[in-house]
N, C-alpha and C positions, 0 to 999 in steps of 0.2 A: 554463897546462896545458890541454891540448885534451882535454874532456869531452863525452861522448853526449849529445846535446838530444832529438831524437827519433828515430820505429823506427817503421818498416812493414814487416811482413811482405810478403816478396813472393811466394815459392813454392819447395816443398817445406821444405827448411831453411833460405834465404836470408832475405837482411832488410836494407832500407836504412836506412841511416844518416843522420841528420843529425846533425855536430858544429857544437861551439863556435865555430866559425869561420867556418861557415857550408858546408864540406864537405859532397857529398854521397857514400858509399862504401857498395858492396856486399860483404855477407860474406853465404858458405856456412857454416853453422854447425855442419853434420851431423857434421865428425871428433869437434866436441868434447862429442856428447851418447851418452856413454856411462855405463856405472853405475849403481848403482840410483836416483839421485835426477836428475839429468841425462840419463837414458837414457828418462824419462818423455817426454821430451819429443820426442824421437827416433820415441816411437810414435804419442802422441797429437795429430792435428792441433789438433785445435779447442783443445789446454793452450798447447801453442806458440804458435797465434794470439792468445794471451792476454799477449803479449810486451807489457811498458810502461814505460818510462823511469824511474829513481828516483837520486836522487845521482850521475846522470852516468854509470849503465849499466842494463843491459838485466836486468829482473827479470820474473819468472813468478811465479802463485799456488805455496804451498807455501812461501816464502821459496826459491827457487831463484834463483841468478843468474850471469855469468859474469864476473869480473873484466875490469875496462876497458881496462886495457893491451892482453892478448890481443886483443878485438876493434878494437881501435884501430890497434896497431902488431902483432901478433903474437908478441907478447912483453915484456919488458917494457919503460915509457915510456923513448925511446932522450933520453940527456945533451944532442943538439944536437936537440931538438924545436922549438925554435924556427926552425930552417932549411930543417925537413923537414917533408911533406906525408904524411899515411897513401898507402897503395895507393889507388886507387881499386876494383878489385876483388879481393879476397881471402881463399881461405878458409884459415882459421886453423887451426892442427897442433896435436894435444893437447899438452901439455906434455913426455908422455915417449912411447916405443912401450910399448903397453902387455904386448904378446909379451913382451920382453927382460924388464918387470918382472915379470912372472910366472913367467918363467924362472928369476931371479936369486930369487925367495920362494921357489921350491920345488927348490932344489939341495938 
């Protein structure tokens, strides 16, 4: 299983990656810092630069973090990860639109 080893911020929302394998991969992180707890980060430079490695992803002060699949594959770890390589650059799509879910909460 290919796990985050370490993380430099590079600029604005970005941030490279080093994996377990020795991969190195850029992600844009900005779609997915929204809300009240993940959207801190969205504002605050110098919180974001506080980005640091813990069990193999990317955690912030606050106990914030983002699940590892996401920044790894973009979803979840794909069955043939052994044959396959992350993107090398990519930025990762929230989970859902968040338009349609607010749509569909307030019919």
């Amino acid at each position: 299983m290919i796990e985050i080893r370490a993380v430099q911020p590079i600029h604005g929302r970005r941030v490279r990656l080093t994996l377990s394998d020795g991969t190195e991969v850029e992600r844009d992180l900005s779609a997915l810092l929204h809300g009240p707890l993940l959207g801190q980060l969205a504002q605050d430079d110098d919180l974001f630069a506080q980005v640091r490695v813990e069990y193999g992803t990317l955690v912030w002060p606050g106990e914030l973090d983002i699940a590892p699949e996401t920044l790894i594959w973009d979803g979840p770890t794909p069955t043939d990860e052994q044959d396959r390589r992350p993107a090398a650059v990519l930025r990762p799509r929230p989970p859902f639109d968040r338009r349609q879910s607010w749509d569909r909460a307030h019919r």
